[in-house]
VEXMI-659566 format. One record per atom (N, C-alpha, C): residue number from 1; residue in three letters; atom name; x, y, z. Coordinates in Angstrom, 1 decimal. Each point is the difference from the previous one (the first is absolute). Layout:
REM VEXMI-659566
SITE/kegu/nuba/torza/px/py/pz
SITE/NUM/Ala/CA/X/Y/Z;
...
END
This chain:
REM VEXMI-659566
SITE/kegu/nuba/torza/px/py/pz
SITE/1/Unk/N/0.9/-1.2/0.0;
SITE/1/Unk/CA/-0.9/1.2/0.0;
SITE/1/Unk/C/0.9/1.2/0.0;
SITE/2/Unk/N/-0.2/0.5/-1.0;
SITE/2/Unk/CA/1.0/1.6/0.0;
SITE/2/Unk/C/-1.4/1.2/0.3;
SITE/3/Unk/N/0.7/1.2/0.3;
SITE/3/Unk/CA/-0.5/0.9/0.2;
SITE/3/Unk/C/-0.9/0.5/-1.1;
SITE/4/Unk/N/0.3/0.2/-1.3;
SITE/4/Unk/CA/-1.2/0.2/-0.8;
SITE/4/Unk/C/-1.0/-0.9/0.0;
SITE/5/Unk/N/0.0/-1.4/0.4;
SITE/5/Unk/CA/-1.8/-0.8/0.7;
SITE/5/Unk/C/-0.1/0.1/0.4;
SITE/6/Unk/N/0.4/0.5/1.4;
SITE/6/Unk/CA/-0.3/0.7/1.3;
SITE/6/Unk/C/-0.7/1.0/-0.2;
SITE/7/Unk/N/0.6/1.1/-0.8;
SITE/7/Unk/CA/-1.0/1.5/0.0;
SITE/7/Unk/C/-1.4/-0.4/-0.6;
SITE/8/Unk/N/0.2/-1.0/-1.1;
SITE/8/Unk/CA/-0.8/-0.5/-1.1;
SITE/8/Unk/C/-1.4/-0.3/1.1;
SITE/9/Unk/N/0.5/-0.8/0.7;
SITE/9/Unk/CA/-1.3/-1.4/0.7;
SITE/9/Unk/C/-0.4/1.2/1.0;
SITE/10/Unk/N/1.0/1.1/0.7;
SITE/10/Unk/CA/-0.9/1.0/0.8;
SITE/10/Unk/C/-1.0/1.1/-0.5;
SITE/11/Unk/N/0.2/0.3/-1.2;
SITE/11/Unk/CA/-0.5/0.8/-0.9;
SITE/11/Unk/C/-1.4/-0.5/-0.2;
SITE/12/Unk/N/-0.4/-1.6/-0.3;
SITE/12/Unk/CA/-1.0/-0.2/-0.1;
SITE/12/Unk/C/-0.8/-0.2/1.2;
SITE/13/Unk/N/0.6/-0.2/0.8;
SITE/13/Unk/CA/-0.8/0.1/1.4;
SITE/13/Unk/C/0.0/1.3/0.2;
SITE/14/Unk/N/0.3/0.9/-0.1;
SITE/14/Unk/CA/-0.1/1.6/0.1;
SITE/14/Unk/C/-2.0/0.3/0.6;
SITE/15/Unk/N/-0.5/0.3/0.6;
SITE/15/Unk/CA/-1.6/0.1/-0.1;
SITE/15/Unk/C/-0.4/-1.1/0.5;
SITE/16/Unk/N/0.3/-1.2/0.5;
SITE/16/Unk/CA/-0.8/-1.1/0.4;
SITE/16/Unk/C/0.5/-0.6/1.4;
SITE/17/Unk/N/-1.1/0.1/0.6;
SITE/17/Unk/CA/-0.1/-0.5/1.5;
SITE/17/Unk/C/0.6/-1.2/0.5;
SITE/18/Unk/N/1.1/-0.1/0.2;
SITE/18/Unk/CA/0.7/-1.2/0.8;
SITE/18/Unk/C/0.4/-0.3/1.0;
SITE/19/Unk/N/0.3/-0.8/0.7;
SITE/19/Unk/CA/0.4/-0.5/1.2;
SITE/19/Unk/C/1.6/-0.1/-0.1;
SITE/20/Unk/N/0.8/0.2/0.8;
SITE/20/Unk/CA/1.8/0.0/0.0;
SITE/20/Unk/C/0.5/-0.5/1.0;
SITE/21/Unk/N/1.2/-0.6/0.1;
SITE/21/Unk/CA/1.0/-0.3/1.4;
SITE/21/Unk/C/0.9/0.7/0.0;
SITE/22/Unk/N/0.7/0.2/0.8;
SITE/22/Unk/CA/1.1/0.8/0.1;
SITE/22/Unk/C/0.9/-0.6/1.2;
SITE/23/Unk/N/1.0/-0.7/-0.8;
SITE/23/Unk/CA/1.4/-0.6/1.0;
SITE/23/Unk/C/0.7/1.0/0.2;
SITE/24/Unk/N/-0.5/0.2/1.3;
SITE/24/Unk/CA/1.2/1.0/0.6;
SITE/24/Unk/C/1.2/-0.5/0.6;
SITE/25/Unk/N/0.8/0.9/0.7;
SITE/25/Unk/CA/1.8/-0.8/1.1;
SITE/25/Unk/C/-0.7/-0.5/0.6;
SITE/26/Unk/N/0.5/-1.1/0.7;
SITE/26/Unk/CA/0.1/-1.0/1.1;
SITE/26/Unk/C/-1.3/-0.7/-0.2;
SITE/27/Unk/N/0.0/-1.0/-1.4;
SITE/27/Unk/CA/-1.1/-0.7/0.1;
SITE/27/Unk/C/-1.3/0.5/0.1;
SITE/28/Unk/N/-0.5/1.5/-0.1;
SITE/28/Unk/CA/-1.1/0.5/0.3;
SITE/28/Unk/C/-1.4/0.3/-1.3;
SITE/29/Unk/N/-1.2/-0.6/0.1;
SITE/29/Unk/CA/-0.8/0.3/-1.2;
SITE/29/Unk/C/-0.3/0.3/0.2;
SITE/30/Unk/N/-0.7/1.1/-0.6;
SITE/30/Unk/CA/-1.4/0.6/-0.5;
SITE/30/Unk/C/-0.6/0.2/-0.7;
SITE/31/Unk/N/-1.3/0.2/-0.2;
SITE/31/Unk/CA/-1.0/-0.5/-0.4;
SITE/31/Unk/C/-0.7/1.3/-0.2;
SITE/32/Unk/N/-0.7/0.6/-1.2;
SITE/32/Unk/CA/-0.9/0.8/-0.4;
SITE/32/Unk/C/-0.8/0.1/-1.4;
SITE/33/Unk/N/-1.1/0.6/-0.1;
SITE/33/Unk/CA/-0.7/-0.2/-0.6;
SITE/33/Unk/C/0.3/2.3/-0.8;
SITE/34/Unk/N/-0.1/-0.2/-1.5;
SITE/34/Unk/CA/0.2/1.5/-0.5;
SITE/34/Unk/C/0.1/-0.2/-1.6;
SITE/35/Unk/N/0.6/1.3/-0.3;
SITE/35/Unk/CA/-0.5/0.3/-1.1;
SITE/35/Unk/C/1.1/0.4/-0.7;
SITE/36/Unk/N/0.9/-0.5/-1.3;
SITE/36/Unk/CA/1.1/0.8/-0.5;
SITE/36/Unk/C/-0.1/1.4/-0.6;
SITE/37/Unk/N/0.3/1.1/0.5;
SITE/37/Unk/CA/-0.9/1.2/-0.1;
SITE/37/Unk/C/0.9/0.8/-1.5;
SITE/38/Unk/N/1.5/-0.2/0.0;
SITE/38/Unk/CA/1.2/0.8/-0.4;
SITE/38/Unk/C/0.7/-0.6/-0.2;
SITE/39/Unk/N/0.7/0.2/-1.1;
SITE/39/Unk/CA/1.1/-0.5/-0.5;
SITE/39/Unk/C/1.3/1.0/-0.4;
SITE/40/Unk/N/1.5/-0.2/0.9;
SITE/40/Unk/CA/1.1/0.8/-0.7;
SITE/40/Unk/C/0.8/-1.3/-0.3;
SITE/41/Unk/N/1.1/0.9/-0.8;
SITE/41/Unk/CA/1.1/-0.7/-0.3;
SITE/41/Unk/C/0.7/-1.0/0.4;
SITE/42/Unk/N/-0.2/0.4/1.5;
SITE/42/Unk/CA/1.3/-1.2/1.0;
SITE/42/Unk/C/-1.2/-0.8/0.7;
SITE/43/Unk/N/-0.9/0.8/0.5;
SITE/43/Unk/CA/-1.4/-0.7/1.1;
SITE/43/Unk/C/-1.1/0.1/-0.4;
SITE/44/Unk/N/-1.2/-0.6/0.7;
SITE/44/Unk/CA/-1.5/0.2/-0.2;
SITE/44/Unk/C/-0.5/0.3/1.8;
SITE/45/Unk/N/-1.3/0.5/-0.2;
SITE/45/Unk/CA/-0.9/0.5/1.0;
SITE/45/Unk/C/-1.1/-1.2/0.3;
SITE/46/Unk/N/0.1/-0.3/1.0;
SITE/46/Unk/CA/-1.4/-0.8/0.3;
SITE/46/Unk/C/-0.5/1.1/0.5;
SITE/47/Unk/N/-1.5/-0.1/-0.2;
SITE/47/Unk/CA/-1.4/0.6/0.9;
SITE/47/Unk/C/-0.6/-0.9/1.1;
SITE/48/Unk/N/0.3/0.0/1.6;
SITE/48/Unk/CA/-0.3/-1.1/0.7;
SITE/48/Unk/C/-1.6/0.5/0.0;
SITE/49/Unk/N/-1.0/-1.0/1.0;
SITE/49/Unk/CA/-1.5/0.6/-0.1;
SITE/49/Unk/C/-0.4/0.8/0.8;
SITE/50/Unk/N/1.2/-0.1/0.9;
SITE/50/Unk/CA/0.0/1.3/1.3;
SITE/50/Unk/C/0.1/1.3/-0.4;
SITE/51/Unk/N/0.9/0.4/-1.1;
SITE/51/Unk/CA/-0.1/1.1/-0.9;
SITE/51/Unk/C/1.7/0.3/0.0;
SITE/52/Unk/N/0.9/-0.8/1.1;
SITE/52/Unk/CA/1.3/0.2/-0.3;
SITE/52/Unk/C/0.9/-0.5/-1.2;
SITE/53/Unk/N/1.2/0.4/-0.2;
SITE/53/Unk/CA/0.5/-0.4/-1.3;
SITE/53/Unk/C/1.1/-0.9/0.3;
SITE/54/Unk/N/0.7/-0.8/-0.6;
SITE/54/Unk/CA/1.2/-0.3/0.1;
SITE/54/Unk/C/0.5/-0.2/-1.4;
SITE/55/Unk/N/1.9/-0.3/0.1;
SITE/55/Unk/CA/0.7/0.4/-1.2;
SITE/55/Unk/C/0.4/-1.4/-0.3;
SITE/56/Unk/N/0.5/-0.5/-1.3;
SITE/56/Unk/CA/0.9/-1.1/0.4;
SITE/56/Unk/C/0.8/0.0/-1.9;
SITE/57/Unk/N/0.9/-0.2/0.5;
SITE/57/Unk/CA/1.0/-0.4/-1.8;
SITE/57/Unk/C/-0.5/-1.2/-0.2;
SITE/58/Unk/N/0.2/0.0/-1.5;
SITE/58/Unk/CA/0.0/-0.4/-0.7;
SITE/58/Unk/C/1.1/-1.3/0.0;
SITE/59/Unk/N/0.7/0.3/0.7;
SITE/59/Unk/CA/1.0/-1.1/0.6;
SITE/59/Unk/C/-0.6/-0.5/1.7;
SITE/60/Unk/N/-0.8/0.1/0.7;
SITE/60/Unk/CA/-0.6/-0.3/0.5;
SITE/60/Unk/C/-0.7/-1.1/-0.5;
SITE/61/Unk/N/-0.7/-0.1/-1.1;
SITE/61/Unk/CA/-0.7/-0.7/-0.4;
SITE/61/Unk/C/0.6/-1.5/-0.6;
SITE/62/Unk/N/1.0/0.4/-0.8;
SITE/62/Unk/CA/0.7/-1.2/-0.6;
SITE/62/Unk/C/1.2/-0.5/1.1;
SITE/63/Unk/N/-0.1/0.6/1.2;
SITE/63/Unk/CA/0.6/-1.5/1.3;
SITE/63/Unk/C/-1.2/0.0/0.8;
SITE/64/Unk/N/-1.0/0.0/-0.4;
SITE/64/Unk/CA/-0.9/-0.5/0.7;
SITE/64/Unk/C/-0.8/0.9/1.5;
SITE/65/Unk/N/0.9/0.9/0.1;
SITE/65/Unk/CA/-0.4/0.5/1.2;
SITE/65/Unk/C/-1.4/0.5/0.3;
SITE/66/Unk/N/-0.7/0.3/-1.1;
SITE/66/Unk/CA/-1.1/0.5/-0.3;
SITE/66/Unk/C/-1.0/-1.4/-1.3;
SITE/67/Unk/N/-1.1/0.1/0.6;
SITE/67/Unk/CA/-0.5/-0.9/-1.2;
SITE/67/Unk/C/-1.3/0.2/0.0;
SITE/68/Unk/N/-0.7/-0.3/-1.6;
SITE/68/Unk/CA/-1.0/0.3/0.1;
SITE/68/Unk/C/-1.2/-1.4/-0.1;
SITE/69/Unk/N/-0.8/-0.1/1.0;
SITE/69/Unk/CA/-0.2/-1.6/0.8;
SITE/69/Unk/C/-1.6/-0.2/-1.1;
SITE/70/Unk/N/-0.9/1.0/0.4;
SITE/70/Unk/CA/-1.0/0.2/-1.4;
SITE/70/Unk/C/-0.6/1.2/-0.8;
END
C-alpha cells in the first residue's frame, strides 16, 4: 500500500459515516464513531459526533494506527 491508495481509498470515504480505531502508545485503543470532513496534503480531519475534530496522516493509516472498521 503506498501513499497514493491511501489518499485514493480516504477520498472516497470523504462524507460517509464510519466507525474507526485508533492504536494508540502503550497498547491503548480507541474506538469512535465520525465523519472524514477534510482533506490536506500530509493529513485528514475526522468529524467525531460530539462535534470534536481530530487529525491523522496519511501515514497513520498505512501502519495501521488508524483504521477504518465500517
Amino acid at each position: 500500500m503506498n501513499i497514493n491508495t491511501v489518499k485514493k481509498h480516504i477520498q472516497e470515504n470523504m462524507g460517509v459515516f464510519h466507525h474507526f480505531k485508533f492504536h494508540g502508545s502503550r497498547n491503548q485503543l480507541e474506538e469512535f464513531d465520525g465523519v472524514i470532513t477534510e482533506l490536506y496534503p500530509a493529513i485528514f480531519i475526522i468529524q467525531l459526533c460530539d462535534g470534536s475534530i481530530r487529525s491523522f496522516s496519511y501515514g497513520d493509516f498505512i501502519i495501521h494506527y488508524i483504521e477504518i472498521v465500517s
